[in-house]
Every structure is written in C-alpha cells, then in structure tokens.
TORKOLDREN-693825 format. One record per residue (C-alpha): y, x, z. Coordinates in steps of 0.02 Angstrom, whole numbers, plus 50000, padded with zeros to 5 digits. Layout:
YXZ...
***
This chain:
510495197649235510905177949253510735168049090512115158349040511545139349005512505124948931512255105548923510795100248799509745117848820507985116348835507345125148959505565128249051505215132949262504755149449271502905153849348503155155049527504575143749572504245131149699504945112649707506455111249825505905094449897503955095349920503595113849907502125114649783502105125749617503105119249475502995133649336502975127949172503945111349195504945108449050506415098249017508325098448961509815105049044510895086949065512295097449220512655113449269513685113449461513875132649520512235141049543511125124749501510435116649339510005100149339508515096449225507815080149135506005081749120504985078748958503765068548924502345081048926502815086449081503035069549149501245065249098500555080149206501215078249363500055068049466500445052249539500745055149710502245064849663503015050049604502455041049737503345051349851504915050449766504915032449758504735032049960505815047549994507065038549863507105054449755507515054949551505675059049472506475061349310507595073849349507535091149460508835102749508508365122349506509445137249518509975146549339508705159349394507265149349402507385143849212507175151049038507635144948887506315134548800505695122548646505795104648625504135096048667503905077248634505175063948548506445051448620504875041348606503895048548690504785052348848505725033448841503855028148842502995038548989504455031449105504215015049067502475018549109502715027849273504005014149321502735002049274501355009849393502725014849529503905000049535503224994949732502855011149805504555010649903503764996950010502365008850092500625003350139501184987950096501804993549923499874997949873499184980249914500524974149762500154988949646498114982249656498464965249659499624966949497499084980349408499094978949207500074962549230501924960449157503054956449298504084947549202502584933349182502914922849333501654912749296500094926549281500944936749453500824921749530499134915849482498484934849524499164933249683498344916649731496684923949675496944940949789497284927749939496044916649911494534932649923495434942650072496344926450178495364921050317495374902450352495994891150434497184903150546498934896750627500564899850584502394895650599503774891350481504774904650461506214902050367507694888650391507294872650311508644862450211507614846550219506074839550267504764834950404504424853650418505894866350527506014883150583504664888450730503754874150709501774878650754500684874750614499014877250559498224884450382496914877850296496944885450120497654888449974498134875449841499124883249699500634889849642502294884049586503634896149489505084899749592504094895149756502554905149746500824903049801500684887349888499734883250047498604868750144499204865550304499164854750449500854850450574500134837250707499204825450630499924825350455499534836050319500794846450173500914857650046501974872150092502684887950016501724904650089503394914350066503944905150231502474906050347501984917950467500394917950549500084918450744498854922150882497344934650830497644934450633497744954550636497084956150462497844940450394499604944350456499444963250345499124953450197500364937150211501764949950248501394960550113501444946350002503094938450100503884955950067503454956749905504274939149880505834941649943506124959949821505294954249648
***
C-alpha cells in the first residue's frame, strides 16, 4: 500500500534503494520531504547524512551539475522517519562541503585550486593570492616563453606579443600573482592572468591555465 506523504515529513531511504543518478546503495539516507510531483518525493538531506556520504559524491555532482543537498525518490522508496541534527547543524555541514567543493566544476584543473587553497577563506584576497604565488614559485619551471594573451588598454605590452618568463615577483589584489618578464630587450612586471606560455612548456602550461581559469571564475 503507498504511503501518503506531505511537505515537512521526515522521512528515511529504505534498505535497498539505489541512487537514480550514480547507481550505488543509498538505504538509510535521511532527510525531509520539501515537494511531492506525482509518484516522486523530493528530499532535503540532513546533516548526518550529509556528513556520511563520501566526497566523491559531491564531487560528482558538482561536475555533473547535480543538487547534493537534495534527492528525488519515488513514495515507495521512503518511510516515515525522526528528526536527526538541528538547523545548525545541517546549515553548517553545507557550508563545509561548499567550502571543500566550491572548484570541483572545473575538472582536473579544479583539484590543483582545491590543494593550493585548502583551509584558506576565499574571501581573503590577500592570503589566496599569496598561496598561489607560493604553489607557482615550487611547481613553475623557469625561465619559459610566453605570449600576452589578453587585449591591452595601454602600454608597451599588446596582444600576441612573444615574451619571455623569468620569475615570479609578487602579487597585487585585483591583478593577481605578478610575473618577471622579458619583451626584447626591456624588462616588466606583468600580470600572470594574461600570459600564456609557448613552445615545450607541457607541464608549465597545466599549471598557468589552471591558475588563469581559476582567475577569471573567483
């Protein structure tokens, strides 16, 4: 016999039911009922279950751009159930997930960020930035060449023009990690965010786009 559900019912996965988007084993999830549509629930997960799941299964959703706080099941995969966990609680294990997750949607390239600024508050410009000169400076090799990439408003340096790195001198907020570099016989201080390398920089070209790409969606 189908249960009849309404919005704000807690309810648990029954043993056995498998996730509609991944296909692994999700018995025992808990969470509460937030839309009923015909023959589907849609559930808001708690924060114990939240804190269970392994990683990669938000990883996953962040890439496959799928709602990890939420499922949808059919009414006969669910039972009523009990509260677990506060407001509180659950407000504070997405923060955390979001925290952890925030870059996954970028791929490979989305794992480089998570190391290089792990623990650090994104909203410090000044420690991101300083983290990310000190991931460049131990993985960069130098000197390598390069091109300016980006349209230029002003200044001796345009678009295409061949240049060549030397290293690293700083950072500046609002332009990022700064660089060394030689164009001719002259030398500047340019922002990394509009450099690309050239020629056999295999390794170096991973890591400046990663950090370019990273630039452009902070």
């Amino acid at each position: 016999m189908k249960r009849d559900f309404k919005i704000g019912d807690i309810v648990s996965v029954k043993q056995g039911t498998i996730d509609p988007d991944f296909g692994f084993e999700i018995g025992s999830w808990h969470g509460q009922v937030t839309e009923i549509e015909d023959e589907l629930v849609f559930i808001e997960l708690d924060s114990i279950t939240l804190s269970e799941i392994p990683d990669k299964y938000f990883t996953k959703c962040e890439i496959d751009g799928l709602d990890w706080k939420r499922i949808y099941l059919g009414l006969n995969e669910v039972e009523l159930s009990e509260r677990r966990g506060s407001e509180e609680d659950l407000a504070a294990i997405r923060k955390e997930i979001e925290f952890n997750h925030q870059w996954d949607d970028l791929g490979n390239s989305g794992k480089i960020v998570s190391e290089v600024l792990k623990n650090i508050d994104p909203g410090d410009e000044s420690k991101v930035l300083k983290a990310w000169k000190n991931y460049l400076n131990e993985n960069l090799s130098f000197p390598f060449d390069g091109k300016i990439a980006q349209y230029q408003n002003k200044g001796p340096l345009q678009q295409g023009d061949k240049i060549r790195i030397h290293g690293l001198l700083g950072y500046e907020d609002g332009y990022g990690v700064i660089v060394k570099l030689r164009f001719g016989r002259k030398a500047y201080h340019f922002p990394l965010s509009d450099i690309e390398t050239v020629g056999k920089t295999s390794e170096n070209e991973k890591i400046i786009e990663t950090y370019r790409e990273w630039f452009v969606n902070r």
